[in-house]
N, C-alpha and C positions, 0 to 999 in steps of 0.2 A: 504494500500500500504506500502510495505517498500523499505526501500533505503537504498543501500550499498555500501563500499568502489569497488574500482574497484581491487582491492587487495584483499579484502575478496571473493568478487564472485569468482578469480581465483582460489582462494585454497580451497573453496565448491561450484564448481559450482554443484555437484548432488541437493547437496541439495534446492538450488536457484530456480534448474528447477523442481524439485518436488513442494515447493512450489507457482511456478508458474501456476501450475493446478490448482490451489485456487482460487489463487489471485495473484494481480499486483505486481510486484516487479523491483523497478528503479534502475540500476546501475550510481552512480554517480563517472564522469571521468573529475577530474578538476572542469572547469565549465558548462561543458555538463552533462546531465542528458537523461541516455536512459533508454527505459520502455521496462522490460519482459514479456512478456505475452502470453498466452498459445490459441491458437486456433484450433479448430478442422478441420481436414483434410478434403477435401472434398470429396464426394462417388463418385466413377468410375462412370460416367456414360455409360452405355450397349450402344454398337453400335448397333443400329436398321435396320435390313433388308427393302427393298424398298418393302411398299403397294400398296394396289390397289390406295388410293390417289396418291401414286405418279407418277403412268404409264397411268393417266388420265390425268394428268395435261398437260397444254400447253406450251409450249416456249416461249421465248422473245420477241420474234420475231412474233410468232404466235397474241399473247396477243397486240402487237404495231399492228399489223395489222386491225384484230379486235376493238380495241378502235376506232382508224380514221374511221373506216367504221361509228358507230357508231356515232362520233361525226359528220362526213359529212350529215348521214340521221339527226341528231337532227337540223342542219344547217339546211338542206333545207326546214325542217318543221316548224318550228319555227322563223328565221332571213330574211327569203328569202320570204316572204309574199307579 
């Protein structure tokens, strides 16, 4: 890591940020100390067209209906003895 005036980075900053692809490099302002650091962008993610999974799948709505169904048969079989 290196560390520099806040004065120096102004008058190279090219250079500060080239060597921040490296490696770390802290700008020091006063009594603060801030870190340069270089990180890579992240890749676009492709918008994906709707599949067959999705025009299968059910609703909210649909899904809460069916559960209760579900749980009222496991009720009556099981609790209701």
């Amino acid at each position: 890591m290196q560390v520099v005036s806040s004065k120096e980075f102004a008058t190279h900053q090219d250079k500060y940020f080239d060597l921040a692809l490296s490696e770390e490099v802290a700008i020091k302002r006063g009594k603060n100390l801030f870190h340069l650091t270089y990180r890579q962008p992240y890749p676009e993610q492709p918008i994906l067209e709707p599949d067959d999974d999705f025009r299968r799948a059910i609703s909210g709505e649909e899904f809460k209906r069916r559960a209760l169904l579900m749980v009222e048969d496991l009720d009556k079989k099981y609790a209701k003895k």
